[in-house]
DSSP file (Angstrom, degrees, kcal/mol; ACC not computed):
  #  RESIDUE AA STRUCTURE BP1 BP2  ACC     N-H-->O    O-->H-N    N-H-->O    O-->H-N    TCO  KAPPA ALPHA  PHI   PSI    X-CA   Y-CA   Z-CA
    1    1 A X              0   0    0      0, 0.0     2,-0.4     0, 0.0    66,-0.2   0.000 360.0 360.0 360.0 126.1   24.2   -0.8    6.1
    2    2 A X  E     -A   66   0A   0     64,-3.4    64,-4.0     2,-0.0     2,-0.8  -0.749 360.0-148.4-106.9 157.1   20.8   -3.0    7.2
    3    3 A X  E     -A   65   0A   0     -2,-0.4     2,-0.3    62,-0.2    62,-0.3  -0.837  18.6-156.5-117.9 105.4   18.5   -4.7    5.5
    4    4 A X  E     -A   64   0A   0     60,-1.3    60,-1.4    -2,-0.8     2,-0.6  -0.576  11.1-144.0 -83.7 141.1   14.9   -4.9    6.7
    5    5 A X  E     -A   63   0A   0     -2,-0.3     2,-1.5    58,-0.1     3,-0.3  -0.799   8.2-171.5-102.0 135.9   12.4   -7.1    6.3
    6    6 A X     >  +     0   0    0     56,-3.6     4,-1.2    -2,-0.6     5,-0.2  -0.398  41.5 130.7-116.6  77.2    9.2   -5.6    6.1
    7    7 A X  H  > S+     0   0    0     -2,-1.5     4,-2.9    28,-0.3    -1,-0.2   0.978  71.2  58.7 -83.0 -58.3    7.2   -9.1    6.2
    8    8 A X  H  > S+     0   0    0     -3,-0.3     4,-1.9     1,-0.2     5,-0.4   0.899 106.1  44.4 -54.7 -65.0    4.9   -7.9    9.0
    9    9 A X  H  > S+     0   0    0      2,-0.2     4,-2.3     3,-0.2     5,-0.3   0.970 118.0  45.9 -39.0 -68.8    3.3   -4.6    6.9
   10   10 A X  H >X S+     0   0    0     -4,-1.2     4,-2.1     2,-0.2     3,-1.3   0.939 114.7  46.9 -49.4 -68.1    2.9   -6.7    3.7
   11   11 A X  H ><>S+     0   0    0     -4,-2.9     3,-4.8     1,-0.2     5,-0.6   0.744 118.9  41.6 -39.8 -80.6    1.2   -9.7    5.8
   12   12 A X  H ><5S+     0   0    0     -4,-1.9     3,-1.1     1,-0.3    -1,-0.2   0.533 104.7  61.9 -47.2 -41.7   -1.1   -7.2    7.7
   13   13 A X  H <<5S+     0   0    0     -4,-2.3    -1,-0.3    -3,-1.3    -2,-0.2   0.887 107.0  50.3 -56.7 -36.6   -2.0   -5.1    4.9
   14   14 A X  T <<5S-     0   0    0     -3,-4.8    -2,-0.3    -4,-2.1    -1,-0.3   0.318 110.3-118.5-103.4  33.7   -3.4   -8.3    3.5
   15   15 A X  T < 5 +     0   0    0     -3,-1.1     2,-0.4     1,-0.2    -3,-0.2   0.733  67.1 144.4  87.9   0.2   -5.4   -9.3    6.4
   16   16 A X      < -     0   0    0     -5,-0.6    -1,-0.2    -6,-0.2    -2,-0.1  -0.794  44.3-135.2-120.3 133.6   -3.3  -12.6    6.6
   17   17 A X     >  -     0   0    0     -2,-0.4     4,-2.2     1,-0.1     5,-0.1  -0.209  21.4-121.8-106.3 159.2   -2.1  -14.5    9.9
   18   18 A X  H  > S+     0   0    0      1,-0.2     4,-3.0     2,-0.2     5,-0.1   0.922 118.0  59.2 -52.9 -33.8    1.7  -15.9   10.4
   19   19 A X  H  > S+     0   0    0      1,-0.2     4,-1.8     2,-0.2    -1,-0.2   0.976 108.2  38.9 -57.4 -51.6   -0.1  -19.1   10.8
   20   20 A X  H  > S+     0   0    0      1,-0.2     4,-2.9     2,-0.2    -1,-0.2   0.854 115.0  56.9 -66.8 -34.4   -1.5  -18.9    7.4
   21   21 A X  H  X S+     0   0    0     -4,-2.2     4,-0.7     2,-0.2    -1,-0.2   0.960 107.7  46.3 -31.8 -77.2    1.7  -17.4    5.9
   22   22 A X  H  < S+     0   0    0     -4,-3.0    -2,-0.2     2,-0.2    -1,-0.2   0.561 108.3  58.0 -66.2 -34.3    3.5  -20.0    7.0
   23   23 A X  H >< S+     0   0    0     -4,-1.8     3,-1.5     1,-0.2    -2,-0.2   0.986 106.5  48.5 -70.8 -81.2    0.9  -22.7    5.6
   24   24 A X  H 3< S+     0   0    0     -4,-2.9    -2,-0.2     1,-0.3    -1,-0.2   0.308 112.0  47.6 -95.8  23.5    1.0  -21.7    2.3
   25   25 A X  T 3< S-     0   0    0     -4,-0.7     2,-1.2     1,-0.3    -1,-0.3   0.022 104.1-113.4-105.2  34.2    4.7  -21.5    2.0
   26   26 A X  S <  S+     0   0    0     -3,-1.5    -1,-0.3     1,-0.1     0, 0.0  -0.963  74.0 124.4  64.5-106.9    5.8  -24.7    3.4
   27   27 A X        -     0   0    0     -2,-1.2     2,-0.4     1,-0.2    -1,-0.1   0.982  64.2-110.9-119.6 176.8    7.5  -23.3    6.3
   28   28 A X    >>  -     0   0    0     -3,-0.1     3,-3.1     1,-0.1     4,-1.8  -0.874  29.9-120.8-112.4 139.3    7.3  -23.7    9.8
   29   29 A X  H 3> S+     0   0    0     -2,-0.4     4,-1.3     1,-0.3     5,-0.1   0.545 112.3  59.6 -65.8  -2.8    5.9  -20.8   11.7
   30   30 A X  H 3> S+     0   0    0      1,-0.1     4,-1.4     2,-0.1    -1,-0.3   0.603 107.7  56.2-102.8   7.5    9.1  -20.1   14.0
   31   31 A X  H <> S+     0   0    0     -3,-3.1     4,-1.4     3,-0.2    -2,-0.2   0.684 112.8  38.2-101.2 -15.0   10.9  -19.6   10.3
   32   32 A X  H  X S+     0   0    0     -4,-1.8     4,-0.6     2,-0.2     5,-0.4   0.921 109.7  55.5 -71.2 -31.5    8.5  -17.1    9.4
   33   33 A X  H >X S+     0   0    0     -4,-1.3     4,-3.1     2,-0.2     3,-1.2   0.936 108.9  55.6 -66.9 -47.4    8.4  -15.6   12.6
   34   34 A X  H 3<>S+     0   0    0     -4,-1.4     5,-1.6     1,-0.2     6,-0.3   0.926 111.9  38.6 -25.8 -85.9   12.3  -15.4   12.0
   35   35 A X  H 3<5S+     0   0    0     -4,-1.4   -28,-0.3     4,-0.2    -1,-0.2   0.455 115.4  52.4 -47.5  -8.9   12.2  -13.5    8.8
   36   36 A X  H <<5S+     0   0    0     -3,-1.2    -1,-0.2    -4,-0.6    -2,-0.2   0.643 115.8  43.8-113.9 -22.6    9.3  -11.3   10.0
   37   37 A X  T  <5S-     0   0    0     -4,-3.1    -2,-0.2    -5,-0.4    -3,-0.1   0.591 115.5-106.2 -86.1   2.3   11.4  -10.4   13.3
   38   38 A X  T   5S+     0   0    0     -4,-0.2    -3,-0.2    -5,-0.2    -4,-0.1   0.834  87.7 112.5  96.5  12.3   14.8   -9.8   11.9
   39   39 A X      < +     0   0    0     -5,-1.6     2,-0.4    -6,-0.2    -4,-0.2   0.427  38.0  98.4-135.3  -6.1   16.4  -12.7   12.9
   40   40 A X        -     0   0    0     -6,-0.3     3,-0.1     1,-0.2    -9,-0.0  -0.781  54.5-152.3 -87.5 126.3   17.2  -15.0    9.7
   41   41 A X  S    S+     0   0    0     -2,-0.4     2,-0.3     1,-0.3    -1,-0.2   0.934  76.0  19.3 -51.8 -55.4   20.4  -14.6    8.7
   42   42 A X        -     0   0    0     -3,-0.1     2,-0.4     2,-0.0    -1,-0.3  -0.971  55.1-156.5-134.3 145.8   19.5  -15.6    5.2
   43   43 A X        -     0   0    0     -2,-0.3     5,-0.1    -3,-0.1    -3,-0.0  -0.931  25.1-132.2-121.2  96.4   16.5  -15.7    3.1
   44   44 A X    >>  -     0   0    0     -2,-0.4     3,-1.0     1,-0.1     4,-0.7  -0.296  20.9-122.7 -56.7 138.8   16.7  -18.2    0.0
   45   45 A X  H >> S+     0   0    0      1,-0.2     3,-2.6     2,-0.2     4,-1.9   0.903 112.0  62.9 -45.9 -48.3   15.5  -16.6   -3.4
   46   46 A X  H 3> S+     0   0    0      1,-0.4     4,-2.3     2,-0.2    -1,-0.2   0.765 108.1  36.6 -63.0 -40.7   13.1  -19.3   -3.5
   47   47 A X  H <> S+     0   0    0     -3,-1.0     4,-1.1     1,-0.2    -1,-0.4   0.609 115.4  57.2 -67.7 -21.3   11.5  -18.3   -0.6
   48   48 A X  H <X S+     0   0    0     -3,-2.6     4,-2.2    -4,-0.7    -2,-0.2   0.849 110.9  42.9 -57.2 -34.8   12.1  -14.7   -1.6
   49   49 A X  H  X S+     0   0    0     -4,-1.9     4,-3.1     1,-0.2    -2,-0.2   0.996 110.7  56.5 -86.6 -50.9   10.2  -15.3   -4.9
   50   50 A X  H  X S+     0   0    0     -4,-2.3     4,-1.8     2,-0.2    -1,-0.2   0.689 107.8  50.8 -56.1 -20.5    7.1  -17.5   -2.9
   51   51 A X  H  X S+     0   0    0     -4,-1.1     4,-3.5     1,-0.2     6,-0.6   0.828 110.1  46.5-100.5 -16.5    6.3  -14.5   -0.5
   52   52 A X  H  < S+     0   0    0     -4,-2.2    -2,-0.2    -5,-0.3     5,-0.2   0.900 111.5  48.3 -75.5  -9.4    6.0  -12.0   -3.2
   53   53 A X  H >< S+     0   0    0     -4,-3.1     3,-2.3    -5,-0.2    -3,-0.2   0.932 121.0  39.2 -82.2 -52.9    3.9  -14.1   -5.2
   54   54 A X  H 3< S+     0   0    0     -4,-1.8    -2,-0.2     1,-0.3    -3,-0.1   0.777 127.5  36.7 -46.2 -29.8    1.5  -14.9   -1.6
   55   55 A X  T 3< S-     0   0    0     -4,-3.5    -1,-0.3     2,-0.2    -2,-0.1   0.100 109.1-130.6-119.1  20.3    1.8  -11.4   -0.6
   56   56 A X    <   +     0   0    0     -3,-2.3     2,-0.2    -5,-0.1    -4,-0.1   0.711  63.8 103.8  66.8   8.9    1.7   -9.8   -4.0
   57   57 A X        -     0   0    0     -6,-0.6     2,-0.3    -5,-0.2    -2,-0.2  -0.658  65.1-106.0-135.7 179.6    4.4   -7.6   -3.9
   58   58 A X    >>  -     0   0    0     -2,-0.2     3,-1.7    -3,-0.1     4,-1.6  -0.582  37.3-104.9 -90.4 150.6    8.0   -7.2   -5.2
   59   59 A X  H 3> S+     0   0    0     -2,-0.3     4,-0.7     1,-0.2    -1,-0.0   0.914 119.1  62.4 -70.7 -31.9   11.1   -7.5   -3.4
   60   60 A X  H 34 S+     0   0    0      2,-0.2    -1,-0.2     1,-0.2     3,-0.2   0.842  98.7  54.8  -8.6 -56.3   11.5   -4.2   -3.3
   61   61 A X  H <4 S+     0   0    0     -3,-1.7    -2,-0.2     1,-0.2    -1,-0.2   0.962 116.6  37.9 -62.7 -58.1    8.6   -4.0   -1.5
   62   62 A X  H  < S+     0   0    0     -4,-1.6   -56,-3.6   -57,-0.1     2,-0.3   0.513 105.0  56.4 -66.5 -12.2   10.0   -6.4    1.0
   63   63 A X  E  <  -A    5   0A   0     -4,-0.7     2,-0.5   -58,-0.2   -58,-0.1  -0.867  66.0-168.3-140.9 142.9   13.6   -5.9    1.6
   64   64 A X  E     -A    4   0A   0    -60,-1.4   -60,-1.3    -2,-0.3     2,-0.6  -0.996  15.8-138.1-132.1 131.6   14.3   -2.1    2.8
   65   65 A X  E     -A    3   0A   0     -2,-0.5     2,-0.6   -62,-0.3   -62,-0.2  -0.932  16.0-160.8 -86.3 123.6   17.9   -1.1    2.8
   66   66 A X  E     -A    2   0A   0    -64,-4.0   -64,-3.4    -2,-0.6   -63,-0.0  -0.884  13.1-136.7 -99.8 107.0   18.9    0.8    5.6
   67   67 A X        -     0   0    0     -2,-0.6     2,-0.2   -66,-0.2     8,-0.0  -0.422  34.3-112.7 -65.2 150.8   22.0    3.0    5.8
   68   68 A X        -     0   0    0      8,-0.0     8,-1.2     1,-0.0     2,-0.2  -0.455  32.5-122.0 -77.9 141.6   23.8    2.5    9.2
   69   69 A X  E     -B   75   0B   0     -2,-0.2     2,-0.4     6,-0.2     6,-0.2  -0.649  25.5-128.8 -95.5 154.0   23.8    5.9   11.6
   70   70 A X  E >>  -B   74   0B   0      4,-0.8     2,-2.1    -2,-0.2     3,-1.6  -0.841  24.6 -96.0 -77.9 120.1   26.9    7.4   12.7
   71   71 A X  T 34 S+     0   0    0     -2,-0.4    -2,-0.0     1,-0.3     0, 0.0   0.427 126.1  51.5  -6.9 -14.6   28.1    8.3   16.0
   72   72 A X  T 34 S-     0   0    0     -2,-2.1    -1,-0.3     2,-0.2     3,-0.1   0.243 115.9-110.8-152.8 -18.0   27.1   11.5   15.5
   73   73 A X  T <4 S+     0   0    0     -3,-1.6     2,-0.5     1,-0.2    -2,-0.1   0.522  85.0 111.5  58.4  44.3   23.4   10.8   14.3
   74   74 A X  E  <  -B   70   0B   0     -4,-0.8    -4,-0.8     2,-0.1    -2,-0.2  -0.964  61.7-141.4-133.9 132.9   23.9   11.8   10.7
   75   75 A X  E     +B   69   0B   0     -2,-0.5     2,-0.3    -6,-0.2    -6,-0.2  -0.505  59.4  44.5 -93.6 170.3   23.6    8.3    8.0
   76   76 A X  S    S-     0   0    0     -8,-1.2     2,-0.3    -2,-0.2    -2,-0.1  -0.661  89.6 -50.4 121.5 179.3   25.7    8.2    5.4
   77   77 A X        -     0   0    0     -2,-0.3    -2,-0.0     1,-0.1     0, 0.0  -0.913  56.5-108.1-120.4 157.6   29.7    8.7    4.2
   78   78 A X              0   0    0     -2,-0.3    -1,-0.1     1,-0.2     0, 0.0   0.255 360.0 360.0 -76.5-167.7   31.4   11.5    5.0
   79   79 A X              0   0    0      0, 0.0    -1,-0.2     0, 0.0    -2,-0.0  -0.177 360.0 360.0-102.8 360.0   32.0   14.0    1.8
């Protein structure tokens, strides 16, 4: 199983630049750029909770489970 971050869709939808992202979370742009590429190992709730309130959304919205593919190209456990 992955977990995607779908930072890039939310940001975009709203028109809004990493730079500016990044501004109005504290952060330093190569730690957004991290979370919006896939690449943070971990995302403190706090920071969880500060881009759904800037980007409007739920964490739902933001965090996508992905089931892992099989050899075989079918996802899932076996029955």
């Amino acid at each position: 199983m992955s977990v995607i971050v779908r930072l890039k869709e939310l940001r975009s939808r709203r028109e809004m630049s990493q730079n500016e992202l990044a501004r109005r979370l504290e952060m330093s742009l190569a730690n957004v750029q991290k979370i919006e590429y896939n690449k943070a190992k971990s995302i403190p709730l706090n920071t969880l909770d500060r881009l759904c309130e800037i980007l409007e959304c739920e964490v739902g919205d933001l965090l996508v489970r992905v089931p892992d593919m099989k050899p075989d190209g079918d996802a899932g456990e076996a029955a």
